[in-house]
BAMAR-971157 format. One record per residue (C-alpha): residue in one letter; x, y, z; residue number from 1. Coordinates in steps of 0.02 Angstrom, whole numbers, always signed. Layout:
BEGIN
@residu: a | east: X | north: Y | up: Z | num: NUM
...
***
This chain:
BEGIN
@residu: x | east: +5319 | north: +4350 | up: +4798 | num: 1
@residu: x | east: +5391 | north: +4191 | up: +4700 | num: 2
@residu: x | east: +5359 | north: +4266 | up: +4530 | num: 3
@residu: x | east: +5456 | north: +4391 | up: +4423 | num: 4
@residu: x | east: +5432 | north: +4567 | up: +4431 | num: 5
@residu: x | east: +5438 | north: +4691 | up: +4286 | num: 6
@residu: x | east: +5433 | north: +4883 | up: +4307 | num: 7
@residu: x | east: +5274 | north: +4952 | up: +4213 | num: 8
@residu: x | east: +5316 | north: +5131 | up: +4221 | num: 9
@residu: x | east: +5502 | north: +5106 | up: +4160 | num: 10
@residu: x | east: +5488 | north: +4940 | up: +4093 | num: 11
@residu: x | east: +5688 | north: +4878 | up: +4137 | num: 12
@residu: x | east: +5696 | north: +4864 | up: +4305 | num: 13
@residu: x | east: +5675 | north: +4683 | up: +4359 | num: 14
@residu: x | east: +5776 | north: +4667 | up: +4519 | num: 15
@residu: x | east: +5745 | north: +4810 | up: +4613 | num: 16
@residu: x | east: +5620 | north: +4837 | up: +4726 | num: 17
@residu: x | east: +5518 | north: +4884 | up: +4891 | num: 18
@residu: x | east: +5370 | north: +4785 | up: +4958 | num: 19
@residu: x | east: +5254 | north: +4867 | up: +5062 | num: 20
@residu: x | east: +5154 | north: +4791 | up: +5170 | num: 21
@residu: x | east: +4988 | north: +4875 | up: +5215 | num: 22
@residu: x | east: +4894 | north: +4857 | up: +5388 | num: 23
@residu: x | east: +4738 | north: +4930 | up: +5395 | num: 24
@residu: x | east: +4697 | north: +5018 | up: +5573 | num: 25
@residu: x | east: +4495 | north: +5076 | up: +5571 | num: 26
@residu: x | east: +4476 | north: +5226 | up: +5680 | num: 27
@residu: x | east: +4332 | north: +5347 | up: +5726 | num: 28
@residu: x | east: +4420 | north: +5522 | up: +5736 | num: 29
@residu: x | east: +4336 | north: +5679 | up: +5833 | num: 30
@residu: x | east: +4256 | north: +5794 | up: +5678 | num: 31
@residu: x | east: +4330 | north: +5940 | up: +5737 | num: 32
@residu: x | east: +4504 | north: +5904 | up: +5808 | num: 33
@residu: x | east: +4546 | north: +5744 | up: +5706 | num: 34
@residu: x | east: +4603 | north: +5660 | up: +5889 | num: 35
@residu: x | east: +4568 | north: +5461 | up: +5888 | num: 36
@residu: x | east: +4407 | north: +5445 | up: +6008 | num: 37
@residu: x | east: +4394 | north: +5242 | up: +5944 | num: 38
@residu: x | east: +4513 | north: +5128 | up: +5889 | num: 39
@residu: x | east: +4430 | north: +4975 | up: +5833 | num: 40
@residu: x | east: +4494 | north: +4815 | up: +5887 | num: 41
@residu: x | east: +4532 | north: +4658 | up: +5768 | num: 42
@residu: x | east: +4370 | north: +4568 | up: +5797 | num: 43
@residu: x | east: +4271 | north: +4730 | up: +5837 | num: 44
@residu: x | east: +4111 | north: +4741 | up: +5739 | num: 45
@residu: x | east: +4121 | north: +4932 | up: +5648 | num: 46
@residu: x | east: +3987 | north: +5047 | up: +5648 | num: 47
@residu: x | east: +3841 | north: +5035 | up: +5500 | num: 48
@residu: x | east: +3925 | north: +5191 | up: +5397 | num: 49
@residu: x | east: +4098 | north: +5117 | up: +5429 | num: 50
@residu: x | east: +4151 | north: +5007 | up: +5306 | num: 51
@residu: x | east: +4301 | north: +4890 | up: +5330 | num: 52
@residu: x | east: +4469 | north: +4909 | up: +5221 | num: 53
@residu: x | east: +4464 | north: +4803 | up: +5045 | num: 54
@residu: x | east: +4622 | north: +4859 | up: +4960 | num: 55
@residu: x | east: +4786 | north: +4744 | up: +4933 | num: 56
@residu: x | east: +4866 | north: +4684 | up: +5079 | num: 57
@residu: x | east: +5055 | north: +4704 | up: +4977 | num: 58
@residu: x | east: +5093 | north: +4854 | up: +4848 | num: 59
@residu: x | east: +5234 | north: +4869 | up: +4763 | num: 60
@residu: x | east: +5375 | north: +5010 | up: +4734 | num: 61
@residu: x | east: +5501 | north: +5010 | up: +4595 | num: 62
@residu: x | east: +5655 | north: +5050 | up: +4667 | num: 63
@residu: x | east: +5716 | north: +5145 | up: +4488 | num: 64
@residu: x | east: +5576 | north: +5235 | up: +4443 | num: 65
@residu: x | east: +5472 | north: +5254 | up: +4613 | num: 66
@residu: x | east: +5300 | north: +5205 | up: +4557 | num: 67
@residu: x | east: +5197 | north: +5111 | up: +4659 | num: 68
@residu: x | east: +5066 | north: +4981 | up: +4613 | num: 69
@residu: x | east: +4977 | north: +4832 | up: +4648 | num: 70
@residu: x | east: +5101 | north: +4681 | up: +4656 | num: 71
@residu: x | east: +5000 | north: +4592 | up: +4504 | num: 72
@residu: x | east: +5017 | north: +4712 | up: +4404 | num: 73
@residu: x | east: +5201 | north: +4699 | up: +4404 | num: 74
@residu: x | east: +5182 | north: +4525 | up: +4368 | num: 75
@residu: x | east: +5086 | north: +4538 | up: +4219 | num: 76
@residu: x | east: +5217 | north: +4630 | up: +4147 | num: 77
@residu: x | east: +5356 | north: +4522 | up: +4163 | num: 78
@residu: x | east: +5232 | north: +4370 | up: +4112 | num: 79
@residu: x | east: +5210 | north: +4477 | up: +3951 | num: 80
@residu: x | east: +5376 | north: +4517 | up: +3931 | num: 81
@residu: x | east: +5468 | north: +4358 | up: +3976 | num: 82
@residu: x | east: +5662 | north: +4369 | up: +3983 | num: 83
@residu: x | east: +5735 | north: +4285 | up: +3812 | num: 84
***
């Protein structure tokens, strides 16, 4: 988070926003209730079929508009549209 961030939905907002952080839980739910029967540990291998969380780890929210993204691509629009 050291670089400068430029709204690309309403392209003016460059000061306010909301980082969210994302923590990825895996869990093996009961089919027909949807109660947790596994919650998988840090360091727990998953099950064959279950395949481990590969998304960002930080997403962004522009606190103007409300759209949420990935954090570089709020960067690449402030790198492309520099301040003057």
């Amino acid at each position: 988070m050291t670089h400068p961030y430029l709204c690309p939905n309403c392209k003016t907002n460059r000061m306010r926003f909301n980082i969210i952080e994302q923590n990825a839980s895996a869990v093996k739910l009961d089919p027909s209730s949807g109660e947790v029967v596994h919650h998988y540990e840090k360091d727990e291998p998953l099950d064959p079929f279950h395949l481990p969380y590969k998304g960002s780890k930080i997403m962004v929210q522009c606190a103007v508009c409300g759209v949420v993204g990935e954090e570089e691509m709020f960067i690449k629009r402030a790198e492309n549209n520099p301040l003057k």
